[in-house]
CHARMM internal coordinates of N, CA and C (Angstrom, degrees):
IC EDIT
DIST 1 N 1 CA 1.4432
DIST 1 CA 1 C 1.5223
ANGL 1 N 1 CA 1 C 110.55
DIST 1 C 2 N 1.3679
ANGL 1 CA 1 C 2 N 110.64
DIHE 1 N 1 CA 1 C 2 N -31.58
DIST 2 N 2 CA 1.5410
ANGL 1 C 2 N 2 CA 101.72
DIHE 1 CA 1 C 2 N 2 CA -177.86
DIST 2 CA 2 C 1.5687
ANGL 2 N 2 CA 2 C 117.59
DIHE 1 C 2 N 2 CA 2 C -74.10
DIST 2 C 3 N 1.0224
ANGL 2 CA 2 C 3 N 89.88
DIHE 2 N 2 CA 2 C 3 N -23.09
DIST 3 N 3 CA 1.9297
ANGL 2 C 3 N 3 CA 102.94
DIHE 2 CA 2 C 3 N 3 CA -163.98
DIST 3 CA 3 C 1.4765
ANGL 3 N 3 CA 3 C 97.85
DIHE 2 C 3 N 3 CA 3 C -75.44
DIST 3 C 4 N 1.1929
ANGL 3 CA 3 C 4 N 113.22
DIHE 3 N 3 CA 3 C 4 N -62.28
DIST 4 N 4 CA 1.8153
ANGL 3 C 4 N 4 CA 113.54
DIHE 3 CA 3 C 4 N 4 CA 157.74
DIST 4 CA 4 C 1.5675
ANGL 4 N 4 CA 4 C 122.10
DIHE 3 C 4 N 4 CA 4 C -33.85
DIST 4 C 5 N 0.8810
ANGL 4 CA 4 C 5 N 109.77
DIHE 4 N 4 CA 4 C 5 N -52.81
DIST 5 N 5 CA 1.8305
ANGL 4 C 5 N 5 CA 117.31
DIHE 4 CA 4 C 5 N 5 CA -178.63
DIST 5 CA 5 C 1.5150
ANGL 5 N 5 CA 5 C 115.07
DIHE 4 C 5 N 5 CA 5 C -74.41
DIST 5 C 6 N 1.8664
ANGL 5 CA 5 C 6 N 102.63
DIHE 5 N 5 CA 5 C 6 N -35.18
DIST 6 N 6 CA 1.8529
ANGL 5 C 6 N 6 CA 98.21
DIHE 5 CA 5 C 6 N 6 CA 163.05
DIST 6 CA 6 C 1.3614
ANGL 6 N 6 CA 6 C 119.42
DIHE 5 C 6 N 6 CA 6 C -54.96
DIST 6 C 7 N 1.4463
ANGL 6 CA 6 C 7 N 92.93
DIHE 6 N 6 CA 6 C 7 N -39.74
DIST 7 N 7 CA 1.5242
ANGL 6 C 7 N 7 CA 80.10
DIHE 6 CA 6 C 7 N 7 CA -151.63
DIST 7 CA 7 C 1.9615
ANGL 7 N 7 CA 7 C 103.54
DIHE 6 C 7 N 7 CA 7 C -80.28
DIST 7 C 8 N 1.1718
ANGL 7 CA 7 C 8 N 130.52
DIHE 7 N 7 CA 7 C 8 N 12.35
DIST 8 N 8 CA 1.3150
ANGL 7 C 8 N 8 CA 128.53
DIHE 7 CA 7 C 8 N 8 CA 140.21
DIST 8 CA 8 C 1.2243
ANGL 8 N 8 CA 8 C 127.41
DIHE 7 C 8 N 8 CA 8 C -88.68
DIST 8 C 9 N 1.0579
ANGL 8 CA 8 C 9 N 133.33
DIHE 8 N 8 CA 8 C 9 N 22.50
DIST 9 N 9 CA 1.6369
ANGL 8 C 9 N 9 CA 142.34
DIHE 8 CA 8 C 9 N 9 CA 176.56
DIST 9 CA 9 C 1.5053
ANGL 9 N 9 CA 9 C 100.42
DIHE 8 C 9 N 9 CA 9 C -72.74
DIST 9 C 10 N 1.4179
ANGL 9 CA 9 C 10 N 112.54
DIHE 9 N 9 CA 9 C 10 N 148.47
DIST 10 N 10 CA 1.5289
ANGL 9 C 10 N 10 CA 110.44
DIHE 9 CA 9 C 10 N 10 CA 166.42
DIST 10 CA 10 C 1.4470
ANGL 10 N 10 CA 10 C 106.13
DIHE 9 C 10 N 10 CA 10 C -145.47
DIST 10 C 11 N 1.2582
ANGL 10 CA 10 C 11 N 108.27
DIHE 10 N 10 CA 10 C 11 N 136.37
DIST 11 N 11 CA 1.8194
ANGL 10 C 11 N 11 CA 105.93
DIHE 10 CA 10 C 11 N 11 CA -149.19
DIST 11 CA 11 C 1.8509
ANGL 11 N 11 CA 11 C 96.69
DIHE 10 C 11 N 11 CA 11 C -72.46
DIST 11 C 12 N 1.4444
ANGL 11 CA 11 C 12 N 108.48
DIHE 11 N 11 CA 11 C 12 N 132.58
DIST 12 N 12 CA 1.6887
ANGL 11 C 12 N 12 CA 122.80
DIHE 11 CA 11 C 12 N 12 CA 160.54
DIST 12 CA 12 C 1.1511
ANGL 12 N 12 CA 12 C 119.50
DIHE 11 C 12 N 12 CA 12 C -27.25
DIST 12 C 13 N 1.6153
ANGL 12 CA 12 C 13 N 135.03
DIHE 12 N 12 CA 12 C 13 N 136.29
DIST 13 N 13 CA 1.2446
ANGL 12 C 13 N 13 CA 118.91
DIHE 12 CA 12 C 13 N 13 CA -169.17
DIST 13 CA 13 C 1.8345
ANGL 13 N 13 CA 13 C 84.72
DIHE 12 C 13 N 13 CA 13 C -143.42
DIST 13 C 14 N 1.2225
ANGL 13 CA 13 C 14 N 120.44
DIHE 13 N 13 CA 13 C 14 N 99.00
DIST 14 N 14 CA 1.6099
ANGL 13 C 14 N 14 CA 103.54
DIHE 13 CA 13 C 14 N 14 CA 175.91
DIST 14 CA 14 C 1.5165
ANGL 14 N 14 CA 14 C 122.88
DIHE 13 C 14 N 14 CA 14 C -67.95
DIST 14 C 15 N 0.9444
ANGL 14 CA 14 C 15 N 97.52
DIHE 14 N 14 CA 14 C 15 N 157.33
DIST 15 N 15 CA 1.6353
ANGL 14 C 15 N 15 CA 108.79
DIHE 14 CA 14 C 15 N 15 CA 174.44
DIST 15 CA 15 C 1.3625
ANGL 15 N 15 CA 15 C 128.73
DIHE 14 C 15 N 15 CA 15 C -99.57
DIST 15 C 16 N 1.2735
ANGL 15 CA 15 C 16 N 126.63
DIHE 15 N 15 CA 15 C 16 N -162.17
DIST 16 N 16 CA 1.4277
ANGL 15 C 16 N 16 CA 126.61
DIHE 15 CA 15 C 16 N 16 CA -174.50
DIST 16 CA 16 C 1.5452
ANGL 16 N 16 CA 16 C 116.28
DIHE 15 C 16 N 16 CA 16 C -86.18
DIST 16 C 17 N 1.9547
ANGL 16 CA 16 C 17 N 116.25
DIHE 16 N 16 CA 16 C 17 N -7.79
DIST 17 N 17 CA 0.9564
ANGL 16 C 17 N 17 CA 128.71
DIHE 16 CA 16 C 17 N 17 CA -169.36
DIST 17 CA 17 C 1.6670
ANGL 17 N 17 CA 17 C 122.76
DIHE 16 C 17 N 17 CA 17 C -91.94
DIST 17 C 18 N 1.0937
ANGL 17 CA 17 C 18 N 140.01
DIHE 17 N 17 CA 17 C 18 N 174.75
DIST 18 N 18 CA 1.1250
ANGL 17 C 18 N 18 CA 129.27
DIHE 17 CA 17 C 18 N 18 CA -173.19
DIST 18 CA 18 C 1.7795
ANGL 18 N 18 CA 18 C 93.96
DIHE 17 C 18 N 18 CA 18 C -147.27
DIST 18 C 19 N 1.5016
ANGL 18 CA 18 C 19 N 98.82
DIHE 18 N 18 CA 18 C 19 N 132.48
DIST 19 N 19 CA 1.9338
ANGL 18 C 19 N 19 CA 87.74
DIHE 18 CA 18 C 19 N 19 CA -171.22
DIST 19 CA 19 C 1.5495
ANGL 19 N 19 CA 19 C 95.23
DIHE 18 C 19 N 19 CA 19 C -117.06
DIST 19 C 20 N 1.1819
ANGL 19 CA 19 C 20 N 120.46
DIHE 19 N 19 CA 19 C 20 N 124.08
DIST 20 N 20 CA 1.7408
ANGL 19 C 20 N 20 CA 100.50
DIHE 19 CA 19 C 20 N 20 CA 162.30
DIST 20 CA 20 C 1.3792
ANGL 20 N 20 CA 20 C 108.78
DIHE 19 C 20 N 20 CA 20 C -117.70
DIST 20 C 21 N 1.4632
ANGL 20 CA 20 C 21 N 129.19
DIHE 20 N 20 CA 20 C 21 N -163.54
DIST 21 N 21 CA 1.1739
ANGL 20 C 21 N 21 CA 130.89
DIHE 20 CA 20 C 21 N 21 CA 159.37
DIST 21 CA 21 C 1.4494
ANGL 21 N 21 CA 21 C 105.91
DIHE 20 C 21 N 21 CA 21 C -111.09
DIST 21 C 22 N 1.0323
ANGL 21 CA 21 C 22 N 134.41
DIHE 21 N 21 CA 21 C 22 N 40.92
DIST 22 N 22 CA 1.5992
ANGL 21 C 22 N 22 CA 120.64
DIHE 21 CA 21 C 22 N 22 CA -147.74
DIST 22 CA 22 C 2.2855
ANGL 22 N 22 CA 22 C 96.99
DIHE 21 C 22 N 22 CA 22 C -106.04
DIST 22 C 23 N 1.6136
ANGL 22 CA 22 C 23 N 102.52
DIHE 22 N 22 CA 22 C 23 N -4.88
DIST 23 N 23 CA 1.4621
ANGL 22 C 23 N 23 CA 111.71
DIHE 22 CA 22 C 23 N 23 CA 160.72
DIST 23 CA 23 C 1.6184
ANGL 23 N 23 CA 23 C 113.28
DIHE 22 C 23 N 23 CA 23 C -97.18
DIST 23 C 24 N 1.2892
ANGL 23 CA 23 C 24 N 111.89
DIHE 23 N 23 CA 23 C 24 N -7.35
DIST 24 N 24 CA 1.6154
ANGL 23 C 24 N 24 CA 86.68
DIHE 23 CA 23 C 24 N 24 CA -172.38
DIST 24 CA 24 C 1.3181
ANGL 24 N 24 CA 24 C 123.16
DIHE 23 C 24 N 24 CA 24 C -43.12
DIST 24 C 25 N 1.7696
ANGL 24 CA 24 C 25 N 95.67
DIHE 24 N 24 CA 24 C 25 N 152.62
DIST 25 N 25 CA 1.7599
ANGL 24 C 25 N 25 CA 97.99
DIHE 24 CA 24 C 25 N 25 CA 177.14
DIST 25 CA 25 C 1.7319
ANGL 25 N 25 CA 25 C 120.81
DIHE 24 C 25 N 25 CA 25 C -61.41
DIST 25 C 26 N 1.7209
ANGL 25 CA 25 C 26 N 91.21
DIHE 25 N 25 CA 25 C 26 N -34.67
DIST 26 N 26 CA 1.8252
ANGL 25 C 26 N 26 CA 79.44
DIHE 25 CA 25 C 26 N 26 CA 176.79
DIST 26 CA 26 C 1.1306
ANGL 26 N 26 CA 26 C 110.18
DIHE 25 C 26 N 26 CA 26 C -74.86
DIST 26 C 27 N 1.3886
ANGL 26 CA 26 C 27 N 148.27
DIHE 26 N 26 CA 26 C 27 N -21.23
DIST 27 N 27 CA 1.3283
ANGL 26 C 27 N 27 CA 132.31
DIHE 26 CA 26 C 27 N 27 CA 176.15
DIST 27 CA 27 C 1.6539
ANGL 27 N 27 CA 27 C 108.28
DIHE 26 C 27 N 27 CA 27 C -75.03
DIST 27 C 28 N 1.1588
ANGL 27 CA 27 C 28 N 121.98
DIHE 27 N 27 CA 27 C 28 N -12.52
DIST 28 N 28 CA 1.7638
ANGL 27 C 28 N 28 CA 122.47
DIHE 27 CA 27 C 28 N 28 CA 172.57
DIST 28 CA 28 C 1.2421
ANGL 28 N 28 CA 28 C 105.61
DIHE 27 C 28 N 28 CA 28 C -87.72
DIST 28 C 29 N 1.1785
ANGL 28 CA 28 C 29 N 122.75
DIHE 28 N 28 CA 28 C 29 N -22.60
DIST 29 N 29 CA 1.8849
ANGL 28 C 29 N 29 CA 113.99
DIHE 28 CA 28 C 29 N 29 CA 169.57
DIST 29 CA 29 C 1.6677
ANGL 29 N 29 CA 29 C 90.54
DIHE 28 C 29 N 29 CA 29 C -83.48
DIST 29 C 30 N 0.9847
ANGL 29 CA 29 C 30 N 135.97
DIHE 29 N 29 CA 29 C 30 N -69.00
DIST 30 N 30 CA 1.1098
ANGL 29 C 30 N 30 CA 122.83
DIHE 29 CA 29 C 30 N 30 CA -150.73
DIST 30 CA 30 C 1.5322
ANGL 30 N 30 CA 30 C 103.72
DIHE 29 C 30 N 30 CA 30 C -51.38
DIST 30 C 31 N 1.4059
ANGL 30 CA 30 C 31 N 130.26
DIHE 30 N 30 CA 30 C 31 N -37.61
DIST 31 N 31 CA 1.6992
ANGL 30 C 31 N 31 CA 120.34
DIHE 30 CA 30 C 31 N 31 CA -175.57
DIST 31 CA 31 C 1.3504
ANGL 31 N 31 CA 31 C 108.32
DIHE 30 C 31 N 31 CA 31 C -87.32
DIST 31 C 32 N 1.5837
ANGL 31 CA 31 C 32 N 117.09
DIHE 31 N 31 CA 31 C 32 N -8.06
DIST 32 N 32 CA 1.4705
ANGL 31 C 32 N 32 CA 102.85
DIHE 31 CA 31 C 32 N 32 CA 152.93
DIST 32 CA 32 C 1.3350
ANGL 32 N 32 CA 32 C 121.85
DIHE 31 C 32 N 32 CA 32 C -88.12
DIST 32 C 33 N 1.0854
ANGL 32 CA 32 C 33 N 124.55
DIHE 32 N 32 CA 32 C 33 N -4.64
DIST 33 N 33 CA 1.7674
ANGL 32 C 33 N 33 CA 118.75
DIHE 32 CA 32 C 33 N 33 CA 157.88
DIST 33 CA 33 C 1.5575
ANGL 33 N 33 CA 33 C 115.36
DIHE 32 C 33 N 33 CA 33 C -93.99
DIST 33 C 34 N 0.9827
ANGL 33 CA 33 C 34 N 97.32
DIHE 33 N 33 CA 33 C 34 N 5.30
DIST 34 N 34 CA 1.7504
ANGL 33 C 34 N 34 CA 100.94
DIHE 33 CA 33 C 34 N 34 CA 175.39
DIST 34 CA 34 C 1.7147
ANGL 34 N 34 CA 34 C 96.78
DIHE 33 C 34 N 34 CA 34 C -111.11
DIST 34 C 35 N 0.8324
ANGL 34 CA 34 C 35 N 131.44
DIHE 34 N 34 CA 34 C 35 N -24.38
DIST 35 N 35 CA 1.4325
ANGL 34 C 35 N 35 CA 136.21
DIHE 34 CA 34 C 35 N 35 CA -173.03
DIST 35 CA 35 C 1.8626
ANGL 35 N 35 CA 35 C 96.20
DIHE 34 C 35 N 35 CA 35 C -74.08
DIST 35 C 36 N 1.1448
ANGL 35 CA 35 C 36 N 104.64
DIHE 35 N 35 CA 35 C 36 N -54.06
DIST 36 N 36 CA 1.5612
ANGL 35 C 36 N 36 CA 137.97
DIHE 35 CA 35 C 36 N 36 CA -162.74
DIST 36 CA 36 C 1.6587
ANGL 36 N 36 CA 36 C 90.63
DIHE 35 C 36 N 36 CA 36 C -62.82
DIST 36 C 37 N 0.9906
ANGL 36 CA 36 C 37 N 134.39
DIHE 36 N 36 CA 36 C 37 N -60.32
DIST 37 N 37 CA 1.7653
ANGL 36 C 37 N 37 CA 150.44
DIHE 36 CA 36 C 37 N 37 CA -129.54
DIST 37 CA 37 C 1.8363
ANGL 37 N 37 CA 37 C 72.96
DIHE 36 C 37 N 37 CA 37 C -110.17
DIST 37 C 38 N 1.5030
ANGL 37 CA 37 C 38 N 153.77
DIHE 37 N 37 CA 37 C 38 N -90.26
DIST 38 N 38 CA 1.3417
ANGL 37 C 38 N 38 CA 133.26
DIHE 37 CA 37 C 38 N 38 CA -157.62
DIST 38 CA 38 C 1.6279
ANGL 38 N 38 CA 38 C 109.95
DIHE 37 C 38 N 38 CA 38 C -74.31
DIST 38 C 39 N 1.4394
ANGL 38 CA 38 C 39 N 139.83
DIHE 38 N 38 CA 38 C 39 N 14.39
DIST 39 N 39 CA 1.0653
ANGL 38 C 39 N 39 CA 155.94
DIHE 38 CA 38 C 39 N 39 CA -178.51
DIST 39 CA 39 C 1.6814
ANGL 39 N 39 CA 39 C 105.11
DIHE 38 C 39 N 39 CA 39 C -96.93
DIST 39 C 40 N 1.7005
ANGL 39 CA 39 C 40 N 102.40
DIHE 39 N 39 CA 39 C 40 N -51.03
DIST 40 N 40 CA 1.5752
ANGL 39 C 40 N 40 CA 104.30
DIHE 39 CA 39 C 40 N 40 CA 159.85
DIST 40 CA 40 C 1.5335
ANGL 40 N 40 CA 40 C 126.63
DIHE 39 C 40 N 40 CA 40 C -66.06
DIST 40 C 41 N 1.8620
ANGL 40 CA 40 C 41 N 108.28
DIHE 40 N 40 CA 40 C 41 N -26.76
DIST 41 N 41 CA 1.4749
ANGL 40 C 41 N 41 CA 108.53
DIHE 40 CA 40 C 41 N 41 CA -178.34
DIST 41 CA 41 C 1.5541
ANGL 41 N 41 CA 41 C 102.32
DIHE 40 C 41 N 41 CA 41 C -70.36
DIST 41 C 42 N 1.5920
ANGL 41 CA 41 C 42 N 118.31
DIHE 41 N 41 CA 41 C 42 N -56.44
DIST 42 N 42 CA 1.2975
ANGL 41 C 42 N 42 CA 122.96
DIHE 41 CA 41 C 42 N 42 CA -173.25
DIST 42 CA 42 C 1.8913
ANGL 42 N 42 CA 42 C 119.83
DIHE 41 C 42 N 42 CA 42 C -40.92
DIST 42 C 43 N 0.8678
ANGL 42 CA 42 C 43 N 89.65
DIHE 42 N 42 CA 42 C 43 N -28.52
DIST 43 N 43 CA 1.7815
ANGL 42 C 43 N 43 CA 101.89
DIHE 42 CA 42 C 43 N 43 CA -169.56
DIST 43 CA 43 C 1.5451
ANGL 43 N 43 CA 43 C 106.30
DIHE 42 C 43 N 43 CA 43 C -62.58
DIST 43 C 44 N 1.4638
ANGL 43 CA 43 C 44 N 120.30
DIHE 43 N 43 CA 43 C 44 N -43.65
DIST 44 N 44 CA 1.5235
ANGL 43 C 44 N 44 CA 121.03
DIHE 43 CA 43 C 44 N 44 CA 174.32
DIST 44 CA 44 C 1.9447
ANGL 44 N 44 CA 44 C 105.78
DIHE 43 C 44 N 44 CA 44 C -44.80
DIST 44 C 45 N 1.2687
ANGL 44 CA 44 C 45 N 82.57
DIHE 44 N 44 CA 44 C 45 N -58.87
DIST 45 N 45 CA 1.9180
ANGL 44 C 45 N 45 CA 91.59
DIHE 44 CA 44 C 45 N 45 CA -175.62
DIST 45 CA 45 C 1.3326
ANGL 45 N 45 CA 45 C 104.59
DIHE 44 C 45 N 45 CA 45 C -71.48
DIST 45 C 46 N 1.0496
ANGL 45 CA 45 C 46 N 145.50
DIHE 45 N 45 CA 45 C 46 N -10.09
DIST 46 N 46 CA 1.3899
ANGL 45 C 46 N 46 CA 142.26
DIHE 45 CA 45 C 46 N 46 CA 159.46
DIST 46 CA 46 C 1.0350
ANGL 46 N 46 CA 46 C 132.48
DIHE 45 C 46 N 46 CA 46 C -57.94
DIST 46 C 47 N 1.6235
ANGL 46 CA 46 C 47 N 105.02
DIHE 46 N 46 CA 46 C 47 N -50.72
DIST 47 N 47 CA 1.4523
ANGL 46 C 47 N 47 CA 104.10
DIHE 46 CA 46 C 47 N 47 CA -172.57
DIST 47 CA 47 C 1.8230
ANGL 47 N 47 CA 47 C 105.89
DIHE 46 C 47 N 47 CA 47 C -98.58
DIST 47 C 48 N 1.4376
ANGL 47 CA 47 C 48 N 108.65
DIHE 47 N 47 CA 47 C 48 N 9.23
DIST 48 N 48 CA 1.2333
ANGL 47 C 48 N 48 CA 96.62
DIHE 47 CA 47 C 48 N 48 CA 179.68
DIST 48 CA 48 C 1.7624
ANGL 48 N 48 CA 48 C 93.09
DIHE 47 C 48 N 48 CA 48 C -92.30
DIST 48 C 49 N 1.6657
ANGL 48 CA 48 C 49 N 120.12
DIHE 48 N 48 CA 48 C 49 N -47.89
DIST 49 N 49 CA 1.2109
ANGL 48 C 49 N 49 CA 101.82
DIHE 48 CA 48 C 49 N 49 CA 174.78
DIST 49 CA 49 C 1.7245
ANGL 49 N 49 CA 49 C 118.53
DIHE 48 C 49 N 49 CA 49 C -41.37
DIST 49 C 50 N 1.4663
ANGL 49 CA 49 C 50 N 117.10
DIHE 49 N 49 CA 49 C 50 N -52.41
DIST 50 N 50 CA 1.3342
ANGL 49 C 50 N 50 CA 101.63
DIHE 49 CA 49 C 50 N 50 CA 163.22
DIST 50 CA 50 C 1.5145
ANGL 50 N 50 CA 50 C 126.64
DIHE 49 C 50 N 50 CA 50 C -32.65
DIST 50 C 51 N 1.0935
ANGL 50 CA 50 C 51 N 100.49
DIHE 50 N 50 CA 50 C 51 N -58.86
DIST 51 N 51 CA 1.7117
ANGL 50 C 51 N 51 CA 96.02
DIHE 50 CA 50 C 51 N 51 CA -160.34
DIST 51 CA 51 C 1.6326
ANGL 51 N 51 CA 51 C 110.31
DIHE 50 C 51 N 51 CA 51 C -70.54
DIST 51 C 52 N 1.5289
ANGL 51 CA 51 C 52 N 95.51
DIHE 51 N 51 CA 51 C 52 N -51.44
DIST 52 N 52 CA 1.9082
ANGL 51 C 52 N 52 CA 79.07
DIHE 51 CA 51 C 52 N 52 CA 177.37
DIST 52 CA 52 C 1.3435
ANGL 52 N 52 CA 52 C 129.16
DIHE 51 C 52 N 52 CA 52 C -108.54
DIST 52 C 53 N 1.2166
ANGL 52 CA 52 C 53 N 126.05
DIHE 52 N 52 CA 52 C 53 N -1.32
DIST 53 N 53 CA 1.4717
ANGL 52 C 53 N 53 CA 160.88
DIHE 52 CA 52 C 53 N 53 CA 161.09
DIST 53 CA 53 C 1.8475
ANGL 53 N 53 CA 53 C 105.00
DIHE 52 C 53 N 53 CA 53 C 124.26
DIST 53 C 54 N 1.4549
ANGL 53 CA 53 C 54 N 92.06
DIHE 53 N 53 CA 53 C 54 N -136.81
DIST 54 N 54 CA 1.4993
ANGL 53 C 54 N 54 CA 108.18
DIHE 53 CA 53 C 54 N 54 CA -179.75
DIST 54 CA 54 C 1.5258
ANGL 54 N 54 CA 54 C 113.48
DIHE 53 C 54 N 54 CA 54 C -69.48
DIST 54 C 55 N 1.0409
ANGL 54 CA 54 C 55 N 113.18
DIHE 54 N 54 CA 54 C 55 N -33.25
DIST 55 N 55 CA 1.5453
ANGL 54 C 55 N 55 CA 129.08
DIHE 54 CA 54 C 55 N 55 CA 174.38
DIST 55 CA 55 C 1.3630
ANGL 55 N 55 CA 55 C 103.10
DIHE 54 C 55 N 55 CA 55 C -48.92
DIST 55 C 56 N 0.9239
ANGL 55 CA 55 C 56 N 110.15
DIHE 55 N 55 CA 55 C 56 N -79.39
DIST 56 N 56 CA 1.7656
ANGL 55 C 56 N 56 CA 125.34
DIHE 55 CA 55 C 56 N 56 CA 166.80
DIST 56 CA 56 C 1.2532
ANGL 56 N 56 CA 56 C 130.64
DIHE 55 C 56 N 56 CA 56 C -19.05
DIST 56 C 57 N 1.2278
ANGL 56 CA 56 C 57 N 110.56
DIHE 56 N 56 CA 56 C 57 N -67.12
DIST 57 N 57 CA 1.3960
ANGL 56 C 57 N 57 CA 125.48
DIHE 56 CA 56 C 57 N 57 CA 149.24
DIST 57 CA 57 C 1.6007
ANGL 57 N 57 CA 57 C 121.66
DIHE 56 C 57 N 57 CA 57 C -45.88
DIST 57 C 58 N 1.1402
ANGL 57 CA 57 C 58 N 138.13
DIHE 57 N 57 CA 57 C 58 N -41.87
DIST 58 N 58 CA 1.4204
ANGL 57 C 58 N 58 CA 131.86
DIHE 57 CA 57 C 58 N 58 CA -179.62
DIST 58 CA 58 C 1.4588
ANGL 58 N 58 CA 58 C 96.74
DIHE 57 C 58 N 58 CA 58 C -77.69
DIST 58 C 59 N 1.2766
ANGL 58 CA 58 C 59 N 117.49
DIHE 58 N 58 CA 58 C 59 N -49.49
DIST 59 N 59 CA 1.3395
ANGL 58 C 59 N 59 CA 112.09
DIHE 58 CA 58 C 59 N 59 CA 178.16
DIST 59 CA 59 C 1.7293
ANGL 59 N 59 CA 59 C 126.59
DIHE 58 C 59 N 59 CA 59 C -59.26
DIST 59 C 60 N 1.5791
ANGL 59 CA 59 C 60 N 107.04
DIHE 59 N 59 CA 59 C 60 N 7.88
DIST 60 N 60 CA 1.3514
ANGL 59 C 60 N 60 CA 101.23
DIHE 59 CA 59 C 60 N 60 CA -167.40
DIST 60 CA 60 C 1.7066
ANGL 60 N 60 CA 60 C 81.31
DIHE 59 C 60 N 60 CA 60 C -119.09
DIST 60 C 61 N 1.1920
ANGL 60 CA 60 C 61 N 132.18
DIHE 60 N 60 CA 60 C 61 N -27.41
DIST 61 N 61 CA 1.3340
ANGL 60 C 61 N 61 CA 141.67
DIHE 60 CA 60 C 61 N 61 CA 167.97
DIST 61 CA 61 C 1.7020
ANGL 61 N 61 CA 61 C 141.79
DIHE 60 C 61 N 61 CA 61 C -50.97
DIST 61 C 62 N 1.5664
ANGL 61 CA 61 C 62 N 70.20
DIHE 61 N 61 CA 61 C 62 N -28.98
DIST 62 N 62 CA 2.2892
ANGL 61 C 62 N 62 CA 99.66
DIHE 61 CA 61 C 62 N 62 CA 162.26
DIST 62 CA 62 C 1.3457
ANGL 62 N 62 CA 62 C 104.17
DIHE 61 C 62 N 62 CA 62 C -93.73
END
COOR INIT
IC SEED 1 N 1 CA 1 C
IC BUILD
């Protein structure tokens, strides 16, 4: 099988282009549910810094 399949090979020639995957859509859902999921963690410590200041917050941290 290989000897068959070499002998249609035709050697790579790059171009001027550069391809990545570094937009795929599944990797943009995935950092919007990861964005989403520590956006829900942050909110506990948020609104306590809101509510009682910094105090509050350290005290919710012990």
């Amino acid at each position: 099988m290989m000897h068959r399949v070499s002998s249609e090979l035709t050697e790579y020639v790059p171009g001027s282009f550069l391809m990545t995957d570094d937009k795929a859509p599944v990797e943009l859902l995935g950092m919007k549910v990861i964005d989403e999921l520590i956006g829900d963690e942050v909110a506990y410590y948020k609104k306590a810094y809101e509510d009682g200041g910094l105090s509050a917050l350290l005290e919710k941290l012990q």
